[in-house]
N, C-alpha and C positions, 0 to 999 in steps of 0.2 A: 413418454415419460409419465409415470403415475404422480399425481399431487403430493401425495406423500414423500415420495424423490425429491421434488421440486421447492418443494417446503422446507426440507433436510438442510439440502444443498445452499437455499436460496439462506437460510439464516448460518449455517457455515462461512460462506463467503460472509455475509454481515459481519460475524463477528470476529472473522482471521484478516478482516480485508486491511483493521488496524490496530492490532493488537500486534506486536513482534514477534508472531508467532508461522507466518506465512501462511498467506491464505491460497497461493497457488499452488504448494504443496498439499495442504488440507483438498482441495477441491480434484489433487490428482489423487493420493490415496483413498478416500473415503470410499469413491466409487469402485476404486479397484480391491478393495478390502474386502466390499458389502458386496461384491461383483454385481454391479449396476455398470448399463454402458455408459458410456461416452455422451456427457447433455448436449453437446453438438455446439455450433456457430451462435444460432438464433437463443440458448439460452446464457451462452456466456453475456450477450451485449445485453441482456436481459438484465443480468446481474451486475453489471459495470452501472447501467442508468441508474439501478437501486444506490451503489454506493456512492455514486455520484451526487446525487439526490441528497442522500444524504449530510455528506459534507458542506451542500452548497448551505444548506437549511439550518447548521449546525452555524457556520460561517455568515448567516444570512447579515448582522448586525454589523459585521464587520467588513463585509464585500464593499457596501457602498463609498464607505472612505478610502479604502483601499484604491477603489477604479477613479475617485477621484482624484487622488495622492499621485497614480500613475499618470492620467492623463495632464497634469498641471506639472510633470515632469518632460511628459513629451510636449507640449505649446508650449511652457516657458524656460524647458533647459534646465530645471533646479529640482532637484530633489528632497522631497518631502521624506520624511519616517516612513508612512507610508507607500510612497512611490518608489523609494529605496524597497521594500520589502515585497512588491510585485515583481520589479527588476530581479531580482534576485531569488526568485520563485521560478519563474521565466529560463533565466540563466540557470539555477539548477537543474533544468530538465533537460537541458541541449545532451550531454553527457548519455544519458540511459537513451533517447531521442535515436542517437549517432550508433550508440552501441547496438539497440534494440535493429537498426536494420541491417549493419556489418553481420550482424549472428545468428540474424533468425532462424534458418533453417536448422543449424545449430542447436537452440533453447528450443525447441520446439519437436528434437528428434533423440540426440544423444543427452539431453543434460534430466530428461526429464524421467529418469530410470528412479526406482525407488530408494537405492543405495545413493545415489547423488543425493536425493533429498533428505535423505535420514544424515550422511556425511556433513550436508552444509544447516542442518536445525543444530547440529551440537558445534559445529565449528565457532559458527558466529554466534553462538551463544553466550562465547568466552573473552569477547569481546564487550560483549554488549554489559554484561558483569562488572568488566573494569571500569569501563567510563560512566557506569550508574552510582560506581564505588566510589571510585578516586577524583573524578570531574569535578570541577570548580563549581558549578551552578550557580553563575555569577551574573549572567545578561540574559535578557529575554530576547525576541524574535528579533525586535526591530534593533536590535546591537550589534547584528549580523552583519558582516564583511566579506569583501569579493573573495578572500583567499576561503572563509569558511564556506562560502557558494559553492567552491571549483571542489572543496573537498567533500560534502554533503555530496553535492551531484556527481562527482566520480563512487563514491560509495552506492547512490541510488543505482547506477548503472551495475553494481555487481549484484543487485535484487533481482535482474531476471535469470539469472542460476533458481531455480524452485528449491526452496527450503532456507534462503540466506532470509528473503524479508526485506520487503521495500521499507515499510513502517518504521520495521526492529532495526536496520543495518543502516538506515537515515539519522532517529533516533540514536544512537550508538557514535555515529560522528558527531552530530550536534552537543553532547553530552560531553562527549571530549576535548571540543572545541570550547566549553567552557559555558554552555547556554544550558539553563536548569531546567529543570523536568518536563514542567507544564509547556514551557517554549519550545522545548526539543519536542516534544508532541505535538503543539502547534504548527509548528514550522513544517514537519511533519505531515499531516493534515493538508497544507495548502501545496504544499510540494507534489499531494495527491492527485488534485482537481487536472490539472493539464495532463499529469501522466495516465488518470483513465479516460480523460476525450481521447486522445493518441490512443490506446490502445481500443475501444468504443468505437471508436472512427474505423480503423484499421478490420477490426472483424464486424462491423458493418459491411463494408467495400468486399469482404471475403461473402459475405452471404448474401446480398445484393446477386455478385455476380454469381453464386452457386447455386438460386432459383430454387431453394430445397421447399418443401411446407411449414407451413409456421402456425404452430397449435400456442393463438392470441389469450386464452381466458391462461395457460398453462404458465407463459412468459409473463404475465400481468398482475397472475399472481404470485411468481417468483419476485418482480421486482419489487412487490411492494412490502414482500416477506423481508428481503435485502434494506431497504432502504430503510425500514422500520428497527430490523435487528444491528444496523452498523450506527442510525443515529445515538437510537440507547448506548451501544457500547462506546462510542466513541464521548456521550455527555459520562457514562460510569468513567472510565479508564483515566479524560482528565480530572476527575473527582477523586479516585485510587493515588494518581500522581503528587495530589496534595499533599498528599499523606502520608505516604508510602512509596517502594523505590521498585524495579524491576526482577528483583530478586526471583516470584512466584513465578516469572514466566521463562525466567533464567530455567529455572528447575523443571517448566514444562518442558523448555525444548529439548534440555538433556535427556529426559525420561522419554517425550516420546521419539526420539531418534534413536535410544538405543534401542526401544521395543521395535523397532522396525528395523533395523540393522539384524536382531534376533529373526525377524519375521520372514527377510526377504534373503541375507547371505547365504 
């Protein structure tokens, strides 16, 4: 892969990886557009550390109460704000976890055709509209309850269809659930951290055992392209949230699902 590719790609992901616009869609068309191959195994988990990275470093001020809000739930049995909102981090991800292995071969064969992705950027577009619109935006992260867990995390699990949007189709139930912008982004955000170890982990364990070659300066500099382009965007997007509501990307995914529905029928 040329640095140029890898540069592309690596701040692509960066900036789709949390924006509700899907980033697994974006990093399947782009290439097939630009007809670039396939970056393989070893640059996916490249780009999972970058966003990984990211989030944690974004998150950095807030990790450490958080592990300890958790851990003084597990030794004393009592639930903190924060120990509450690990829990439920945790429990949100079992859902996509469960689904991600019933379907793999699945999401990984038939769903990742272009008219699927371009079908599911405008679907849940029209969703994501209403609860930005109509939502309460009345509680932040830690106001969060087991029935709004079970519903976030069965909504995350319909994010590995490519084009629905882990982020955007998260966001979108939190919104509805009555939790305001910034916290639906939030919540959002930490909902992320497990789901790219699990996925990081997994295509690790895939290139491990497929012994391919590994071009280290090409993946080192994708990662840090990634991790650089998704912390920006994710300090921009909850700064935008402040201020303003989903609308702009409401209209991206209409626009670009339809150009590619044009593109590809």
């Amino acid at each position: 892969m040329e640095y140029v590719q890898a540069i592309f790609l690596a701040i692509v992901q960066g900036i789709t990886e949390f924006l509700p616009i899907s980033s697994a869609a974006h990093l399947i068309l782009v290439p097939r557009v630009l007809g670039w191959q396939d970056q393989g195994l070893a640059f996916d988990v490249a780009l999972h550390i970058g966003t990984l990275t990211a989030v944690l470093w974004y998150f950095r001020a807030d990790l450490p109460p958080l592990w300890r809000g958790w851990w003084h739930s597990v030794v004393h049995r009592e639930l903190t704000p924060d120990g509450r909102l690990v829990w439920a981090v945790l429990f949100g991800t079992i859902p996509v976890g469960i689904a991600g292995l019933l379907f793999a071969d699945v999401i990984e064969t038939s769903l990742r055709s272009p008219v699927v992705i371009a079908t599911a950027t405008i679907v849940f577009a029209v969703p994501l509209w209403l609860a930005d619109r109509y939502g309460r935006r009345q509680r932040n992260e830690h106001g969060i309850g087991w029935f709004d867990v079970l519903i976030v995390g069965v909504a995350q699990a319909l994010a590995l269809i490519p084009g629905v949007s882990r982020s955007g189709v998260t966001m979108t139930a939190a919104l509805a659930l009555g939790l305001d912008r910034v916290a639906s982004a939030r919540f959002s955000f930490l909902l992320s951290i497990p789901v790219i170890v699990l996925a990081g982990g997994l295509e690790t364990l895939k290139l491990v055992r497929a012994a391919v070659p590994v071009d280290w300066f090409t993946l080192i500099l994708a990662t840090l392209c990634a991790a650089l382009s998704a912390y920006l965007c994710i300090r921009l997007f909850i700064g935008w949230l402040t201020r303003h509501g989903m609308a702009p990307f409401v209209a991206y995914r209409l626009l670009l699902g339809g150009v590619l529905l044009l593109l590809f029928l």
